[in-house]
Backbone as a chain_set.jsonl record, in Angstrom:
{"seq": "XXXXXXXXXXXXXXXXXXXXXXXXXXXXXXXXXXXXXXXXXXXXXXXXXXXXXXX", "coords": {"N": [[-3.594, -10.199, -1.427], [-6.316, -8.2, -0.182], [-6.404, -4.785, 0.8], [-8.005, -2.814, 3.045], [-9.111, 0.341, 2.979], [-9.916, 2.496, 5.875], [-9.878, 4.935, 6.088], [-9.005, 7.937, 3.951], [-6.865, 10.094, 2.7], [-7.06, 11.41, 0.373], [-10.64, 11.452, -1.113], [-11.93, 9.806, -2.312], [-10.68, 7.463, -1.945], [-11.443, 6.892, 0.591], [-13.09, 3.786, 2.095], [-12.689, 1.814, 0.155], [-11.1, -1.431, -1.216], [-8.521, -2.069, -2.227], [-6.404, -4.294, -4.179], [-3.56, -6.092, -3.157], [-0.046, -6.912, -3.127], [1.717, -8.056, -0.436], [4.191, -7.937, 1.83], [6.601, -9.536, 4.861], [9.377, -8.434, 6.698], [11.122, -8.567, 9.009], [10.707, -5.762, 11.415], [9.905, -4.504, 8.955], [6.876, -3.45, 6.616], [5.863, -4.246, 3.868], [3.599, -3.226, 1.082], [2.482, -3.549, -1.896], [1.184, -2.443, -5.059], [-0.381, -4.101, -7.827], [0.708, -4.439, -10.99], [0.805, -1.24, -13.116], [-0.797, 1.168, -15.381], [0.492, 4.8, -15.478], [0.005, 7.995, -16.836], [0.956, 7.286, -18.736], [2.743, 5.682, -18.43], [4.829, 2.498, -17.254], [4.113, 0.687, -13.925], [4.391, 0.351, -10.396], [2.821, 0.896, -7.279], [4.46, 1.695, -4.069], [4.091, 0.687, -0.758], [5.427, 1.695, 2.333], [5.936, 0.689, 5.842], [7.705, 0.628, 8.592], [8.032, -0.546, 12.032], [8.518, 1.325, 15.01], [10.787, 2.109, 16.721], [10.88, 0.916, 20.94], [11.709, 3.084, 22.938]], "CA": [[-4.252, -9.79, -0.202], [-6.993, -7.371, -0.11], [-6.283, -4.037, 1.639], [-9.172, -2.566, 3.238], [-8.627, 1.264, 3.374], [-10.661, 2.95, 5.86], [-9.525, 6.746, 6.315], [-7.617, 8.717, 3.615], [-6.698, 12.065, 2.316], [-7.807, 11.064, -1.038], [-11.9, 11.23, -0.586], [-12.414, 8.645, -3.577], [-9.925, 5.638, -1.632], [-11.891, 5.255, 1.821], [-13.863, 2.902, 1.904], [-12.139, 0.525, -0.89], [-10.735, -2.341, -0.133], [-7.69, -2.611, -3.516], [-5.575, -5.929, -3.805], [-1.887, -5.383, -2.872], [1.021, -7.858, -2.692], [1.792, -8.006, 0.87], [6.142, -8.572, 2.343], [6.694, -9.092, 6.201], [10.72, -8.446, 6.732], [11.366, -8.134, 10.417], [9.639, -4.541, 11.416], [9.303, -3.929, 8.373], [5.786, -4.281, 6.308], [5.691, -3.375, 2.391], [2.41, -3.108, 0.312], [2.846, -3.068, -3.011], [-0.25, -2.426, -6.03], [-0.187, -4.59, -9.244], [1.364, -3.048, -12.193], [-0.238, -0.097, -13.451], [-0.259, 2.287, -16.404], [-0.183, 6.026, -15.419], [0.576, 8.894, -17.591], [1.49, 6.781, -19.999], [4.328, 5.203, -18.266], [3.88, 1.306, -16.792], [5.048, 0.789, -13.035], [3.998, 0.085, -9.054], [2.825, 1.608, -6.204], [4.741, 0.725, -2.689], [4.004, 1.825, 0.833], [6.421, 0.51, 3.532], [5.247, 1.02, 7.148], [8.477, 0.398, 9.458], [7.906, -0.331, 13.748], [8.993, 2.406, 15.964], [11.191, 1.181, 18.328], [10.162, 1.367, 21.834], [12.708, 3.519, 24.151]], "C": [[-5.06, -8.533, -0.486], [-6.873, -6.26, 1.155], [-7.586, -2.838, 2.054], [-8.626, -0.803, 4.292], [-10.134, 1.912, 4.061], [-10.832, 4.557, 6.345], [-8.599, 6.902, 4.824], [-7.768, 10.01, 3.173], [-7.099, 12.341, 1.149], [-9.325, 10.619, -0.52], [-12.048, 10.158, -1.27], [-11.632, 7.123, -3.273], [-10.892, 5.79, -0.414], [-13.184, 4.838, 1.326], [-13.779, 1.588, 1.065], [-11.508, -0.391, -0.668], [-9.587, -2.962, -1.851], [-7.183, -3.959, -3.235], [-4.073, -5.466, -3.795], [-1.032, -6.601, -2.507], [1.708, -7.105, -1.374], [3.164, -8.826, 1.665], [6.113, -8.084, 3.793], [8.487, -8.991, 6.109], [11.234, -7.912, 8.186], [9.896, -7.093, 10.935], [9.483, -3.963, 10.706], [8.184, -4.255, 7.418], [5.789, -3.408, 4.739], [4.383, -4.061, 1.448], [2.707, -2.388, -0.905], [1.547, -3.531, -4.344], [0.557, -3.281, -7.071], [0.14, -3.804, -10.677], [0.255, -2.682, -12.882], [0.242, 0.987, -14.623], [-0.43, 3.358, -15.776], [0.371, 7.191, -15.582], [1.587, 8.232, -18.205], [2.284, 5.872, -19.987], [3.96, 3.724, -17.368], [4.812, 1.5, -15.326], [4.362, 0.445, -11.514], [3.946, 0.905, -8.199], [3.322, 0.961, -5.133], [4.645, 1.521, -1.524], [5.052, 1.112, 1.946], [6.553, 1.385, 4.621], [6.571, 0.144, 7.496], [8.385, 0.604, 10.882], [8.885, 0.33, 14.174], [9.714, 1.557, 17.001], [10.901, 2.016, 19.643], [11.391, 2.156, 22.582], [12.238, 3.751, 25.073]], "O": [[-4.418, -7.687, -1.109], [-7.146, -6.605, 2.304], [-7.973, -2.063, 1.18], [-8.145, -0.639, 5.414], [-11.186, 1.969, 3.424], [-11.805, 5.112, 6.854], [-7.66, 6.144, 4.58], [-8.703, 10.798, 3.313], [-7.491, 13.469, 0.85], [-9.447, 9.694, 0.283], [-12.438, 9.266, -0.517], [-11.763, 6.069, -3.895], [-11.368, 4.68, -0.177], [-14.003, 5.293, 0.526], [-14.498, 0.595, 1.176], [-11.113, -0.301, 0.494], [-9.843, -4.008, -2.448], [-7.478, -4.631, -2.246], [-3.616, -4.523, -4.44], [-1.387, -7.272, -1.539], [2.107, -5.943, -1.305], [3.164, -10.01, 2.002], [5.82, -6.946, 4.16], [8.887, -9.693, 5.18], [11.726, -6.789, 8.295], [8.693, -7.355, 10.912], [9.0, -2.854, 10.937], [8.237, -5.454, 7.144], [5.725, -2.187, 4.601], [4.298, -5.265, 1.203], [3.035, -1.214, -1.074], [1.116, -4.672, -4.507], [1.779, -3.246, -7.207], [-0.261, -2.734, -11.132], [-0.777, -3.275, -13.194], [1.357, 1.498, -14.728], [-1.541, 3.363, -15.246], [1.163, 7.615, -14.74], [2.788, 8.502, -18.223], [2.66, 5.229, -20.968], [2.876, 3.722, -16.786], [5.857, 2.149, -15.298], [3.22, 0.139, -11.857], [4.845, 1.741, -8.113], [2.934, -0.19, -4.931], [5.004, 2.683, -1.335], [5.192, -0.1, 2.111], [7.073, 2.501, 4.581], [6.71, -0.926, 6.902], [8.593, 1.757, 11.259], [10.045, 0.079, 13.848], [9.357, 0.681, 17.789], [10.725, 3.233, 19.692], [12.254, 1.303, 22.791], [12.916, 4.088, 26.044]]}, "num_chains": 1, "name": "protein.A"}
C-alpha cells in the first residue's frame, strides 16, 4: 500500500507518498516500511495509530 504523507516534521517526507505494509487489528492500525539498512544495521520502521475511545 502506498502511504501518501502530507504534513510532517521532517521537511524532506511531505509530500511523498512511501510503500508500507498495512495491519487492521480491531482499533488498532500498524504501518510498517520494507526492510531497510541504517547505520549499518538491517531492520523496519512501524507506526501504530490506536482509536481513542469515545467517553
Amino acid at each position: 500500500m502506498l502511504h501518501i504523507v502530507q504534513i510532517s516534521l521532517l521537511p524532506g517526507w511531505s509530500g511523498i507518498t512511501p510503500e508500507r505494509t498495512v495491519s487492521l487489528d480491531g482499533d488498532r492500525l500498524l504501518l510498517t516500511t520494507p526492510p531497510m539498512t541504517r547505520r549499518g544495521r538491517p531492520g523496519s520502521g512501524r507506526l501504530r495509530w490506536e482509536r481513542a475511545g469515545a467517553e
